[in-house]
C-alpha positions, 0 to 999 in steps of 0.5 A, spaced: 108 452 759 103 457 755 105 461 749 102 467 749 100 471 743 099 479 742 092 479 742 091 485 735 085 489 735 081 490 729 085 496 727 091 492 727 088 487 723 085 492 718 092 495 717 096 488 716 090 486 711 091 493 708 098 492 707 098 486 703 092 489 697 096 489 691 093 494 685 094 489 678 093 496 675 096 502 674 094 510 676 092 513 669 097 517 667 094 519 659 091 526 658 084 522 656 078 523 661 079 520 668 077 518 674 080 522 681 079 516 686 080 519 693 079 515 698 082 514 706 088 509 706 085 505 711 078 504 707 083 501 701 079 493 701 073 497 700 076 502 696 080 496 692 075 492 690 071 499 687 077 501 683 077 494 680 070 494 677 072 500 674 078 498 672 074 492 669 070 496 664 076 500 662 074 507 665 081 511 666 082 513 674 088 515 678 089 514 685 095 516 689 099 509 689 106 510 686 108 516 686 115 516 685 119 519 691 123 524 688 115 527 686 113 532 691 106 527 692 102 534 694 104 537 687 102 531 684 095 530 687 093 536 686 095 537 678 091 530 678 085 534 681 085 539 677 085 535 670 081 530 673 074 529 670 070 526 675 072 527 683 069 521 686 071 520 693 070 514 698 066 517 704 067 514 710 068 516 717 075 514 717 075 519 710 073 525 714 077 524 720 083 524 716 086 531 713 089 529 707 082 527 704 079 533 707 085 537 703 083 534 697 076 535 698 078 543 699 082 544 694 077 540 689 073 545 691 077 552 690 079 548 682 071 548 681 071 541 678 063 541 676 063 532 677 064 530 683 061 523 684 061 520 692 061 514 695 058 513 701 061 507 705 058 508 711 053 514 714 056 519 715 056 524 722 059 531 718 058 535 724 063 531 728 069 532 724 073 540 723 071 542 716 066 537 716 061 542 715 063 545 710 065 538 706 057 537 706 055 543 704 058 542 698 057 535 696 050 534 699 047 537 692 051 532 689 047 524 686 050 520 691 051 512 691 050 510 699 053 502 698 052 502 705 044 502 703 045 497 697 045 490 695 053 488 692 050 487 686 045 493 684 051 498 687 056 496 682 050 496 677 049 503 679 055 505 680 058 502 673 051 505 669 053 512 672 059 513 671 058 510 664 053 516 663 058 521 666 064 520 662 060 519 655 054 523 656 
């Protein structure tokens, strides 16, 4: 008699490894400069790994992880916004499609934040995702860093080197 397993797609696979990544550090809570980390939950290994070399320099960042239940989670990010002093968020084409990074990105926007850093994962189609259009008009202005075009080593030194020059510039 055969076993027969549950074959899982490659979804299902991303979201079982995205539930076992454990943060060693915490959301910065202080009122120093920090970094508001937006990305989309299915990119959190990618996300991760970025927020841990920040962290091992020591640069303050805030991402939504243990927001206490009791919290109303949309007041939270949006004061983290607002207070923020660089707005970085993590594009890809799971970030567009989803409507609470594009909630982020639209009120970040109205608050006027003057840094916004972007990420880019991967390339993306701005054109196919509702309010994409407006979300690419307004950071298409901005210096980006294309991880997708860069070798893993030359990203973290450029990404490191910048935000060192942003936040003590």
């Amino acid at each position: 008699m055969k076993t027969r397993f549950r074959q899982k797609s490659l979804v299902d696979c991303v979201q079982d490894l995205n539930r076992n990544i454990e943060l060693n550090f915490k959301p910065y809570q202080g009122k120093e400069k920090f970094i508001f980390v937006s990305y989309a939950h299915v990119d959190i290994f990618e996300s991760y790994i970025i927020m841990k070399k920040i962290n091992e320099r020591n640069f303050n960042q805030w991402y939504d992880e243990g927001i206490p239940i009791s919290l109303d989670w949309r007041d939270i990010i949006a004061t983290r916004i607002v207070d923020c002093f660089i707005f970085m968020p993590i594009l890809s084409n799971q970030y567009l499609a989803s409507e609470n990074c594009k909630k982020e990105i639209k009120y970040m926007t109205r608050k006027n934040k003057n840094i916004i850093y972007p990420i880019y994962l991967e390339e993306v189609d701005f054109n196919k995702y509702e309010g994409g259009k407006g979300i690419e008009m307004y950071i298409s202005d901005k210096q980006a860093l294309l991880k997708y075009k860069l070798d893993k080593n030359i990203f973290y030194e450029k990404l490191l080197s910048n935000l060192e020059e942003l936040m003590n510039g």
